[in-house]
N, C-alpha and C positions, 0 to 999 in steps of 0.2 A: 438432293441426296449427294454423299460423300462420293468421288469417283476414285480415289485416291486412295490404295491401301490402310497408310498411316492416320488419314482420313476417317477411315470407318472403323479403326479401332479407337481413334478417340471420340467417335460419337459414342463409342459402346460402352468405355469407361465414364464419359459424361453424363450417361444416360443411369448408368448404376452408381455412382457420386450424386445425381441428384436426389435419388430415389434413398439412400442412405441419409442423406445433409436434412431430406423434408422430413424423415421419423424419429432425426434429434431433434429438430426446432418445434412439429410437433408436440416431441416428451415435456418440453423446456415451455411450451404455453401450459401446457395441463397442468407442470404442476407450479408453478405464477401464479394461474388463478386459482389452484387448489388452496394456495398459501395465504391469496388475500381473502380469501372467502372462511379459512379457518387457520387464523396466524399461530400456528403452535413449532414447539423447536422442531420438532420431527420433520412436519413442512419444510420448515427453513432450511436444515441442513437436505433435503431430497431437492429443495430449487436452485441450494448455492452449487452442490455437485452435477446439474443440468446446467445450469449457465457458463463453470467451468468448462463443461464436454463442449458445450459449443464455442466458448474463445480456443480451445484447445484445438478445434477442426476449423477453425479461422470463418465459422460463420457470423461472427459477431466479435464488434470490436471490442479492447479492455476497457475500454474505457466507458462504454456502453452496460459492460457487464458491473460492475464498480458502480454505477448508477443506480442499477437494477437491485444489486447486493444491498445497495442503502436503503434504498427501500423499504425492500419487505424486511429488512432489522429493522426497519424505524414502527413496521406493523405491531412485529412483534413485541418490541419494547412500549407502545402504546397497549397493549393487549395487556400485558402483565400489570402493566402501572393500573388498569381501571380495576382488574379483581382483587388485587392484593393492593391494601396500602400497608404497608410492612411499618413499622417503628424503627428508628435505627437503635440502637442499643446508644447509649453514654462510653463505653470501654470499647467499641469498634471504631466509633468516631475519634475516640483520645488515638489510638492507632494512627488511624492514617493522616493526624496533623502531626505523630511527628514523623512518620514519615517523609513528608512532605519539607520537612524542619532539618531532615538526615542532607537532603538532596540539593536542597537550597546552600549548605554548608559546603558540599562536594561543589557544588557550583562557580560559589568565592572562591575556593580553591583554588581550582582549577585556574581562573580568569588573573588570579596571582600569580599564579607560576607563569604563566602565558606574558603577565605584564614585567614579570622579572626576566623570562628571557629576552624579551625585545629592550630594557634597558641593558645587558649586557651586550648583545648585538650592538646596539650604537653608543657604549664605549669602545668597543673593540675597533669600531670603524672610526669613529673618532683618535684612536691612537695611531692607528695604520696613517691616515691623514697627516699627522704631525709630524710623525716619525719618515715619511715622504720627505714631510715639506723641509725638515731639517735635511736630509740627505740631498738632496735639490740645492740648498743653500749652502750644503759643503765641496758638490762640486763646482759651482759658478764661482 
């Protein structure tokens, strides 16, 4: 036992931090296995907002939770795929290739103007150079 004032209060607040930390981790198993055992969105969003609470009180790491989050989306997105197999329409699909056709173009662009200012950058340094090397030549 603590003999030490500052001692015995922080048993008392360790004691009440654990008893808090075990009724999140608790919530955050219930509902895990609520989710795999019935993967629906509702689930999903009540185990992502439990896995949040506990990276948020530092009982679990991000990265552990990032795991976890993959997861049960990857349930639920197997869940949906076996009851529904949806058709995709012809005009949804025209959609997002050109989409895809929009961004590709923003892309070249982009990677153009990027490669036009690196060739003005080294003319400019290229003339600075000359322009030295004659001033060098006019004082010797």
């Amino acid at each position: 036992m603590p003999i030490l004032q500052n001692a015995k209060k922080a048993l008392r607040s360790s004691r009440k931090k654990a008893v808090i930390n075990s009724r999140v981790k608790s919530i955050l198993k219930t509902k895990t296995d609520k989710m795999r055992k019935e993967p629906t969105d509702a689930n999903l969003t009540a185990a992502f907002s439990s896995i949040d609470k506990t990276v948020k009180r530092n009982l679990m790491h991000k990265n552990k939770a990032g795991r976890l989050k993959s997861q049960l989306s990857k349930l639920v997105g197997s869940e949906l795929k076996e009851k529904s197999s949806v058709k995709v329409s012809k005009k949804s699909g025209a959609k997002k290739t050109t989409a895809k056709k929009s961004g590709a173009k923003k892309t070249v662009a982009k990677k153009a103007s990027k490669k036009a200012a690196a060739k003005k950058s080294v003319a400019k340094k290229a003339t600075k150079k000359v322009s030295k090397a004659k001033s060098s030549a006019v004082k010797k």
